[in-house]
N, CA, C and O of each residue as an XYZ file, in Angstrom:
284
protein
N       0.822     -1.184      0.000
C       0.000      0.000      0.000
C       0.869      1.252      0.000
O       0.770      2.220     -0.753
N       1.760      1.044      1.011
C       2.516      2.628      1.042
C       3.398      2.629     -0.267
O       3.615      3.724     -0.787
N       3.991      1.343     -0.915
C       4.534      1.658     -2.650
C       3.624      2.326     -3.600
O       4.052      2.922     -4.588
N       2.448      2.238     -3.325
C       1.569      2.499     -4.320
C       1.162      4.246     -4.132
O       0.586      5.051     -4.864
N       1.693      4.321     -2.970
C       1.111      6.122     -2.887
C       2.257      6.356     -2.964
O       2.409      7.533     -3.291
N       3.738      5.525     -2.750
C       5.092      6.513     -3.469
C       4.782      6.356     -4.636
O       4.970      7.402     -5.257
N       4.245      5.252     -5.490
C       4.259      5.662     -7.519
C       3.509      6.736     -7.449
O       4.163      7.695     -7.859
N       2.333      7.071     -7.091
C       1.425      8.058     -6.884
C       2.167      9.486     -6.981
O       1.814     10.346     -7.787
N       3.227      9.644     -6.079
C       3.187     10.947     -5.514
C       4.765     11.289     -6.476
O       5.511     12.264     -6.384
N       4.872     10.023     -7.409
C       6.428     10.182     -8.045
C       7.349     10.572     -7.676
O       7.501     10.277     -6.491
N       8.372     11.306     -8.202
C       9.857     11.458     -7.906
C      10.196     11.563     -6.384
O      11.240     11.220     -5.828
N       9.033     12.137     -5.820
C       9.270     12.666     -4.287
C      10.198     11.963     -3.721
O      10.551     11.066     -4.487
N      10.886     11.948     -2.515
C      11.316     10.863     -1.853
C      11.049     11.029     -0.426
O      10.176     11.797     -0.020
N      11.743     10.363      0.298
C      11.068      9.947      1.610
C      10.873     11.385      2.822
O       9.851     11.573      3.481
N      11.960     12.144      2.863
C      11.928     13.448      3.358
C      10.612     14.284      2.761
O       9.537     14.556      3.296
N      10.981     14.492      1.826
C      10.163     15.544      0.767
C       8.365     15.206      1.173
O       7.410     15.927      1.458
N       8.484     14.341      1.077
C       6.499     13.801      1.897
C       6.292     13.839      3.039
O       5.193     14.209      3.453
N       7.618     13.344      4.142
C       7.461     13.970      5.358
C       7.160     15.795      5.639
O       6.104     16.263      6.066
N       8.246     16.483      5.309
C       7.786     17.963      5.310
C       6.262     18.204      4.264
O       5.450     18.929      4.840
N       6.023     17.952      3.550
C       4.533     18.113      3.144
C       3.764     17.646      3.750
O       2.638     17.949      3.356
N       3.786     16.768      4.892
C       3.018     16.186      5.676
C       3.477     17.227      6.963
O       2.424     17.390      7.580
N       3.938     17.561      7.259
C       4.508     18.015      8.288
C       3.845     19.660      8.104
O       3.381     20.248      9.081
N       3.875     20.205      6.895
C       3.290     21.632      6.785
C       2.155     21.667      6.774
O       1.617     22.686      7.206
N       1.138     20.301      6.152
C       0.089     20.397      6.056
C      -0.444     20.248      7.392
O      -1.287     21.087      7.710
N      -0.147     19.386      8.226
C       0.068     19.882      9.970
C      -0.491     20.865     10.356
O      -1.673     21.023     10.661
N       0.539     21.720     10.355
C       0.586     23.150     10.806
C       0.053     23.655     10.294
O      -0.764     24.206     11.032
N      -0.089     23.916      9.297
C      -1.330     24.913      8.314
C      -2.750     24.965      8.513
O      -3.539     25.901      8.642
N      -2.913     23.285      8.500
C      -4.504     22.771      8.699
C      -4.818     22.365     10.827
O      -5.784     22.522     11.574
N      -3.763     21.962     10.967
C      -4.976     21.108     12.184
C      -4.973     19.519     11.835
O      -5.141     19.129     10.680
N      -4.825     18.877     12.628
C      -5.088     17.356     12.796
C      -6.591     17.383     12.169
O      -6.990     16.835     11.141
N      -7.214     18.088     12.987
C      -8.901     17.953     12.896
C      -9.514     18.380     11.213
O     -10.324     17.712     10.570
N      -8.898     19.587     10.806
C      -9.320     20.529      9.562
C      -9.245     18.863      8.357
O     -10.208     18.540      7.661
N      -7.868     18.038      8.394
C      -7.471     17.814      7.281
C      -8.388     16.538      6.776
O      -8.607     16.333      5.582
N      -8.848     15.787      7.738
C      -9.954     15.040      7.093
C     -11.391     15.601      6.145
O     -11.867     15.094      5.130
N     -11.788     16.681      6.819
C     -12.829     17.907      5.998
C     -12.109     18.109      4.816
O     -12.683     18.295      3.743
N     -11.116     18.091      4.914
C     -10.385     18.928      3.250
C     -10.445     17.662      2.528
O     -10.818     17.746      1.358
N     -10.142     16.448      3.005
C     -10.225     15.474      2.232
C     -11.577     15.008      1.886
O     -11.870     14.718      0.726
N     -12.183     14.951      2.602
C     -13.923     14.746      2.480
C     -14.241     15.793      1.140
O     -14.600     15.291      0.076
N     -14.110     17.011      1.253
C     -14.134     17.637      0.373
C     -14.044     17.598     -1.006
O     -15.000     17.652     -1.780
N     -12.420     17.466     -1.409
C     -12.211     16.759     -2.295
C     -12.486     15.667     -2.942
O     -12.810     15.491     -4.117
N     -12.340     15.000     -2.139
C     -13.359     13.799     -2.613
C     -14.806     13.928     -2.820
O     -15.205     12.848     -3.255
N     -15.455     14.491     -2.742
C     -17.194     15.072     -3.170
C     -16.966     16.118     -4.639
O     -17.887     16.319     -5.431
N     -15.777     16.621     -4.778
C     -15.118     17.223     -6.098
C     -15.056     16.367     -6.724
O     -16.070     16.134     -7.382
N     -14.135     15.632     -6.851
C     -13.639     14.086     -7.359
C     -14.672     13.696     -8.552
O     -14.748     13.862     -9.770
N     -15.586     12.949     -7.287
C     -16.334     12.149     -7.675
C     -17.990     13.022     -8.660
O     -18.797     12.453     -9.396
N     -17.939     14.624     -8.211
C     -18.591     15.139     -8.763
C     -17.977     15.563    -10.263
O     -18.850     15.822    -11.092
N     -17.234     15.620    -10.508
C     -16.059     15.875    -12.031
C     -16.518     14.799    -12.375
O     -17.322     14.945    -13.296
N     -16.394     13.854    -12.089
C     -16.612     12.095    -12.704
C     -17.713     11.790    -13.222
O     -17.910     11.134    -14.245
N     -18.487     12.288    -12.488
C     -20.245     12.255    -12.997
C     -20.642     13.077    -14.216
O     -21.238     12.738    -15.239
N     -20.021     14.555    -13.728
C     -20.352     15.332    -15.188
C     -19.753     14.793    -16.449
O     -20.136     14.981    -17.604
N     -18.543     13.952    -15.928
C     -17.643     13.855    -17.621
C     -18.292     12.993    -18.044
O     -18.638     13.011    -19.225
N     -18.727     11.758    -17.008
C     -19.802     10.742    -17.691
C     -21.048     11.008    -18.713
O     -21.238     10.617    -19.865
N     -21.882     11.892    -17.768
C     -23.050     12.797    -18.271
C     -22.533     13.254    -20.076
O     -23.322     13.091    -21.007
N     -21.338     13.731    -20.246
C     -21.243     14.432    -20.885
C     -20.762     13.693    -21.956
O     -20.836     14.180    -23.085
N     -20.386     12.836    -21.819
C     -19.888     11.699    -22.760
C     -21.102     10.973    -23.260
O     -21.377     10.374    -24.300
N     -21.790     11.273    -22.026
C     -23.467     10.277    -22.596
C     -24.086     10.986    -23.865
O     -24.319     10.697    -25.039
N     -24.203     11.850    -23.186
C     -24.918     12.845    -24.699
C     -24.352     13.227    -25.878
O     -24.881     13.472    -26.962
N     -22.725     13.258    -25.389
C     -22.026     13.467    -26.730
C     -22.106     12.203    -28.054
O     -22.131     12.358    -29.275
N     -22.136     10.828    -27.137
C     -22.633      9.467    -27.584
C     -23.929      9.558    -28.517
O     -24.025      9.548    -29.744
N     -24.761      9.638    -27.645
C     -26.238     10.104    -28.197
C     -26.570     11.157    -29.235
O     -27.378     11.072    -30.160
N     -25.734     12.229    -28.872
C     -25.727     12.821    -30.406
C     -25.148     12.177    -31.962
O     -25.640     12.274    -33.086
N     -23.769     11.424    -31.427
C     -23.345     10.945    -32.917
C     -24.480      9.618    -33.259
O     -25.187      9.455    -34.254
N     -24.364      8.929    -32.251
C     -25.354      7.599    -32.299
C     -26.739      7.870    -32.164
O     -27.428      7.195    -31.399
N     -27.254      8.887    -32.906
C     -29.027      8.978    -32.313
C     -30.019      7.645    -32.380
O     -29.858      6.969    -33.397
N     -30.923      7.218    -31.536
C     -31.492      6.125    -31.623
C     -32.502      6.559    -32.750
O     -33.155      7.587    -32.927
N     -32.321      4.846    -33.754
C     -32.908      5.019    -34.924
C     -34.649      5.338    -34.662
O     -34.740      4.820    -33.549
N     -35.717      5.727    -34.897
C     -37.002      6.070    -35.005
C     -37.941      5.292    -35.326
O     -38.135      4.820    -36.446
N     -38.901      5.030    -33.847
C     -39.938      3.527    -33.956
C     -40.297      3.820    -35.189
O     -39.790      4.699    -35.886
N     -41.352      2.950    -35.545
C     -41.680      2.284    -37.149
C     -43.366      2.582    -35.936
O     -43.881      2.408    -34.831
N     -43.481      3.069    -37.142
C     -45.440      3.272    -36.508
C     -45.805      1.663    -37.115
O     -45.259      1.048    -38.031
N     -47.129      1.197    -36.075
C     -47.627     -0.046    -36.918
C     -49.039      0.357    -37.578
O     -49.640     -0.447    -38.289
């Protein structure tokens, strides 16, 4: 798990994430930094939805569904 958030966070190395962890500390609050993450994550996942949305219709425009046949 923790390899996978060093590919994540790339070149960084082991210091360099400590002090970003360490400022975000001080800046935020123990308490603040879960809210910021909650946050983001409700961003996230709201970007995700629109691009979906938006891909749907862009779909639907090139692909229009062909037109019932009256009987």
């Amino acid at each position: 798990m923790f390899t996978n958030i060093l590919v994540f966070i790339g070149g960084l190395g082991g210091w360099e994430v400590f002090l970003i962890v360490l400022a975000m500390l001080l800046m935020f609050g123990a308490k603040k930094i879960p809210e910021l993450a909650r946050g983001l994550g409700r961003g996230i996942r709201e970007f995700k939805d629109a691009t979906k949305e938006l891909n749907r219709e862009i779909e639907s425009g090139i692909n229009p569904e062909e037109p019932k046949k009256q009987v």
